[in-house]
C-alpha positions as CSV (number, residue, x, y, z in Angstrom):
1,X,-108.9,51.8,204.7
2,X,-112.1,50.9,205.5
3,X,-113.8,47.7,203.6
4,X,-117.4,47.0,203.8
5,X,-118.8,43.3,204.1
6,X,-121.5,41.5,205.0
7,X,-122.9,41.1,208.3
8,X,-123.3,37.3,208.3
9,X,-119.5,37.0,207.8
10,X,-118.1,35.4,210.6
11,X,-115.6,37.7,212.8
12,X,-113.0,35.0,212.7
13,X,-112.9,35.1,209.0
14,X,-112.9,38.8,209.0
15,X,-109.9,38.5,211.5
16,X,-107.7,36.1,209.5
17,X,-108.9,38.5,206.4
18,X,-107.5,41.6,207.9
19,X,-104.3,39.8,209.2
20,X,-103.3,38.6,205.5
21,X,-104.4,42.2,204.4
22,X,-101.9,43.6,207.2
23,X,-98.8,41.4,205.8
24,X,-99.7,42.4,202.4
25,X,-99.6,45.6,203.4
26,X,-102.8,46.7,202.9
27,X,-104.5,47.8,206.5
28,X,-108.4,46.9,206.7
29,X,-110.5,48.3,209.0
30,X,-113.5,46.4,208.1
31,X,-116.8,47.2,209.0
32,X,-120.1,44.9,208.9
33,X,-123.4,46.1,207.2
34,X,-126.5,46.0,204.7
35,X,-125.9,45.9,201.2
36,X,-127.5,49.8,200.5
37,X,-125.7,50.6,203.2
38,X,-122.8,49.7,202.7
39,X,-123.4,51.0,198.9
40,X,-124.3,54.4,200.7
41,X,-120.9,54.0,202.3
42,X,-119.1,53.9,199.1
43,X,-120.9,57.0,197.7
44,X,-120.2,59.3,200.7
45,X,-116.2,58.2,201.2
46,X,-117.1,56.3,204.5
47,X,-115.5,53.1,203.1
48,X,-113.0,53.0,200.2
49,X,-113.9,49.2,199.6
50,X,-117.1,47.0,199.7
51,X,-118.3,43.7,198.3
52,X,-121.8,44.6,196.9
53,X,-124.5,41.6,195.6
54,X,-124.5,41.1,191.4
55,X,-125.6,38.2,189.4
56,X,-123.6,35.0,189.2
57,X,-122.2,36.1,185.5
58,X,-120.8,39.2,186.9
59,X,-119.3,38.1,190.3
60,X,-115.8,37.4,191.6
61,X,-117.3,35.8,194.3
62,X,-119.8,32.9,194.4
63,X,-122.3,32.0,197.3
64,X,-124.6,28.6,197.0
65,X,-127.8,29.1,198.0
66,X,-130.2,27.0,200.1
67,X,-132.7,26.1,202.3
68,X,-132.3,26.1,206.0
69,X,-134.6,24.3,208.4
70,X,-134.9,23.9,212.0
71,X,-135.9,20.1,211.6
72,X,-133.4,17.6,209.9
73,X,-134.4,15.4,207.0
74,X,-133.9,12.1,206.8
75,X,-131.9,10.6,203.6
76,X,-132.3,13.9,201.9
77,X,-130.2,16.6,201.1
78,X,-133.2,18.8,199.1
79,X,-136.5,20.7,200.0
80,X,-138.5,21.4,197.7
81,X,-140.2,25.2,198.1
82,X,-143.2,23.2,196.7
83,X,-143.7,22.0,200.3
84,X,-144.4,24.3,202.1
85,X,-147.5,25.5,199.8
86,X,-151.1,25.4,201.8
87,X,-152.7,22.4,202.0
88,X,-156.4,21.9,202.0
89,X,-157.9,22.3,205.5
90,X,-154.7,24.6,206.2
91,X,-155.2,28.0,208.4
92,X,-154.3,30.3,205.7
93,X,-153.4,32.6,208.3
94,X,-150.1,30.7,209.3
95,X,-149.1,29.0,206.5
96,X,-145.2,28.4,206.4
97,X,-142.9,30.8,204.6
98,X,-139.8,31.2,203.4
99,X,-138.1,34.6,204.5
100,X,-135.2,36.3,202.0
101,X,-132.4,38.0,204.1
102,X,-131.8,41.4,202.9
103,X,-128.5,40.5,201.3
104,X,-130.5,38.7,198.9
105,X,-133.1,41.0,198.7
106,X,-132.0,42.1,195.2
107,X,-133.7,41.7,191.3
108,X,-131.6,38.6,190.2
109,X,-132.3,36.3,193.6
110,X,-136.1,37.6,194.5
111,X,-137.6,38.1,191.6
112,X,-136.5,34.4,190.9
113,X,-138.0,33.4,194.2
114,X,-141.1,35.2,193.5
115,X,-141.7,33.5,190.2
116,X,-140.6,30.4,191.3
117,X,-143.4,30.7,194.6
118,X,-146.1,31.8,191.9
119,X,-145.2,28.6,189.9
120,X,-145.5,26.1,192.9
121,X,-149.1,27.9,194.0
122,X,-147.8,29.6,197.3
123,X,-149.9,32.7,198.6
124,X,-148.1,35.6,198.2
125,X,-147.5,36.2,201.8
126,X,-145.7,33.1,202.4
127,X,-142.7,34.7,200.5
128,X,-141.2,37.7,202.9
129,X,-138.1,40.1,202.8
130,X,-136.6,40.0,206.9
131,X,-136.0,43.8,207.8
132,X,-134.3,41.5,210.9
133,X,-132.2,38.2,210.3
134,X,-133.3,37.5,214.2
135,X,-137.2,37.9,213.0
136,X,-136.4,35.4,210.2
137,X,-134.9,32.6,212.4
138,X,-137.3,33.4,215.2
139,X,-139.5,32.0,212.7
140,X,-137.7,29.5,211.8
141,X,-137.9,28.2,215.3
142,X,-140.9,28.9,216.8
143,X,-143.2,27.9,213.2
144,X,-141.5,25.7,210.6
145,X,-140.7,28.3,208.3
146,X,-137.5,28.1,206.2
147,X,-134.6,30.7,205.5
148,X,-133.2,31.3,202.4
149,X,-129.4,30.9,203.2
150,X,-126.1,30.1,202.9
151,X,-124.5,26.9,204.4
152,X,-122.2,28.7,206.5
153,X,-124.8,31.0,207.9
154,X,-127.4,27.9,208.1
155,X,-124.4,26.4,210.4
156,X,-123.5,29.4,212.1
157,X,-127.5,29.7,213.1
158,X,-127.4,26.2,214.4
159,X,-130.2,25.0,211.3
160,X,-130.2,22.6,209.0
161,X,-129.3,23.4,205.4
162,X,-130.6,22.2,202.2
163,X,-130.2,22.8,198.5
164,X,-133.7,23.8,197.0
165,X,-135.1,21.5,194.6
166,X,-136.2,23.4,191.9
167,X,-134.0,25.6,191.2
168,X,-129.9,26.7,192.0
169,X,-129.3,30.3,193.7
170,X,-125.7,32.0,193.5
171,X,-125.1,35.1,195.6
172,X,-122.8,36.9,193.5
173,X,-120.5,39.8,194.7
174,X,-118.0,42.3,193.2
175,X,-115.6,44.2,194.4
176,X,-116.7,47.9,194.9
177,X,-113.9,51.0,195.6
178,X,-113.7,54.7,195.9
179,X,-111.1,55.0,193.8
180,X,-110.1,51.6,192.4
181,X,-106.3,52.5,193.0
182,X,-105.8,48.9,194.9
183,X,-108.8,46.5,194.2
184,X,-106.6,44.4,191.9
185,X,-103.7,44.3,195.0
186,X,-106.5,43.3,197.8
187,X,-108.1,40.6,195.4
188,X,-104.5,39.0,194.3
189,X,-103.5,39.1,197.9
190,X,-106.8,38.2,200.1
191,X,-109.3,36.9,197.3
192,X,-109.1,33.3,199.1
193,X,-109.8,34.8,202.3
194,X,-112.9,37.2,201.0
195,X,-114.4,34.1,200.0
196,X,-114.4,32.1,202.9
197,X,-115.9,35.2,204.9
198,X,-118.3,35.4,202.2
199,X,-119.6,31.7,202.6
200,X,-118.4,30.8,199.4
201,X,-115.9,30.5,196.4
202,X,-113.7,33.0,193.9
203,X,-115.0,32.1,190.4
């Protein structure tokens, strides 16, 4: 059967996740992809299984949320979104930003951003949905800007990763099926191992 997931998971994880599947006999055939479409996926019977983003109170899965950077910082573990905001004398035209991947790019992550940019004075450009992970991190590199992120994928990108400041961020996800006839199976069998693909912990 074929099971949706995200495609910042890492293909060793996914490996090691279809193995156990395998020996649980359960076979995977998993496929990488955006969260609408891997919803789409669902809908039209492409995939029987998919992990899809929900809120922290509804998830089996939870993924911590942070900041990554291209510089380090020393004797800090924290940026503060506040720190990027324009400075007087700043070129408003290339002020830093902080780009949202479009697995976060849902209602209970965003819109928390947004407010949270509104509150700390940033210009409303300097918050940005990536149609392109490799536009985001180009970014990243070339100007200053920071990537809202997991650790894993802050590691796997070769960027330093930081909690934010002023506020906590959990990617939630569920467990989406066709049919439902063996989510409870996959989850007692390989929930562990969705997780670490995932970046993240079972609740």
């Amino acid at each position: 059967m074929t099971f949706a997931m995200p495609t910042a998971a890492a293909i060793r994880d996914l490996a090691q996740l279809t193995v156990a599947a395998n020996l649980a006999e359960i076979p995977l055939n998993i496929e990488t992809a955006d969260p609408l479409v891997r919803s789409d996926w669902i809908r039209t019977g492409r995939a029987e299984l998919s992990v899809q983003p929900v809120p922290a109170s509804d998830a089996t899965w939870k993924v911590e949320l942070g900041l990554a950077s291209r510089n380090p910082i020393d004797d800090s573990s924290t940026i503060f979104l506040e720190s990027i905001r324009r400075r007087r004398g700043q070129s408003a035209s290339r002020a830093r930003r902080l780009w949202i991947q479009t697995e976060d790019d849902t209602p209970h992550i965003r819109d928390r951003v947004t407010l949270l940019g509104n509150s700390v004075s940033l210009l409303p450009t300097q918050i940005e949905i990536a149609p392109q992970l490799v536009r985001a991190v180009t970014s990243v590199l070339q100007h200053g800007d920071l990537l809202l992120a997991s650790r894993n994928e802050a590691t796997q990108l070769g960027l330093h990763w930081y909690e934010i400041g002023e506020i906590r961020l959990i990617r939630g996800y569920s467990l989406n099926s066709h049919s439902g006839e063996r989510d409870a199976v996959l989850v007692e069998a390989c929930g562990d191992l969705i997780a670490t693909a995932l970046g993240g912990r079972s609740k």
